[in-house]
N, C-alpha and C positions, 0 to 999 in steps of 0.2 A: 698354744692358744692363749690370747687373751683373757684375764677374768672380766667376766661379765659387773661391767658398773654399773652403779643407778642409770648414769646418763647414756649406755648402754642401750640397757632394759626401757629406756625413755625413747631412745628412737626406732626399736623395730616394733616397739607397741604405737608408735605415731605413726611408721609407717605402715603397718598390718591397716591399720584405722585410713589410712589413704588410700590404701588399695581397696579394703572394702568401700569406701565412700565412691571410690570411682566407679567398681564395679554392681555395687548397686545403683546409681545414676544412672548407669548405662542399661539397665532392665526398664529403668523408671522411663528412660527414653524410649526404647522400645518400643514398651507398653504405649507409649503415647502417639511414636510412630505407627504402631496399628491401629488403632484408635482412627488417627487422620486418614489414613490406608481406608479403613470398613467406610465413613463418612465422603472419604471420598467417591469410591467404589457406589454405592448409595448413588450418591449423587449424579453421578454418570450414568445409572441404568434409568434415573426420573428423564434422563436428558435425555437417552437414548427412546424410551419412551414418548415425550412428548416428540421428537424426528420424525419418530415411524409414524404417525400422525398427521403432523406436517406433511410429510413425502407423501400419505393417501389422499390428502385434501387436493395438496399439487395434483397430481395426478387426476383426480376427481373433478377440478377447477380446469386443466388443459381439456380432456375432452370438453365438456361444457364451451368453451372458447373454439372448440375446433369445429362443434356443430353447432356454435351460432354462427364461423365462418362462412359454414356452408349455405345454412339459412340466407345469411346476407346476401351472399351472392346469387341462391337463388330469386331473393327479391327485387335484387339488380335487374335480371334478366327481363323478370315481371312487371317492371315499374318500364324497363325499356321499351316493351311488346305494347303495353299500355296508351306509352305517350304517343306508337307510331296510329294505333287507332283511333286515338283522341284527333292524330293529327288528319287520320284519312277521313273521318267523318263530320270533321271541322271545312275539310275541304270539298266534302260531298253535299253538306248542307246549303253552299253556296253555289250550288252545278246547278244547273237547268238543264234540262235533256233534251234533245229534238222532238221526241214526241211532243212533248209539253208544247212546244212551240206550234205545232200542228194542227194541236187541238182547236176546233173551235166550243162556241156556248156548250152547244147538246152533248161534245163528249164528255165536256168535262164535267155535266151532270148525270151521263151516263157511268161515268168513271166511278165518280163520287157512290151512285147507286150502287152498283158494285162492289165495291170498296163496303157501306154501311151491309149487306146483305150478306161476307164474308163473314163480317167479325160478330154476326148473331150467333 
């Protein structure tokens, strides 16, 4: 074996001193890679959090839209029934009936009599 020289003894103490620099680096990173890891982790369950939230309200908002669908449509139906009555009584206000035509003076004050002694 070689004797051991200064410049020897100078390189495996530079390199003992590079291996630890390396390998403590690599803790340091680590340590820093879980760090990011937990904050990340963190941050993912706020997210998943405010989802599950979202997805209720969703859900909460479709029915709401699904029984104003119905609604609507039942008002549809309503507004349709509506306008055919408007339109039969619009059509019936302008009818004269044959009776009407019939009548003379006295019935039609007999009618009238009638008619006021009903709605006492």
């Amino acid at each position: 074996m070689e004797k051991l020289t200064l410049k020897n003894i100078v390189i495996i103490i530079l390199s003992i001193a590079l291996l630890l620099s390396f390998y403590l680096a690599q803790n340091k990173r680590l340590n820093y890679n879980e760090k990011e890891i937990k904050e990340l982790h963190n941050a993912n369950d706020s997210i998943s959090k405010i989802n599950e939230r979202l997805t209720n309200m969703n859900t909460i908002l479709k029915t709401r839209i699904k029984n104003n669908k119905i609604l609507l449509e039942e008002n549809k139906i309503k507004i349709i029934e509506s306008e055919k009555k408007i339109d039969n009584l619009i059509h019936e206000k302008n009818k004269i009936y044959n009776s009407v035509y019939r009548m003379s003076a006295s019935d039609v004050s007999k009618s009238f009599t009638n008619y006021l002694n009903e709605r006492k």
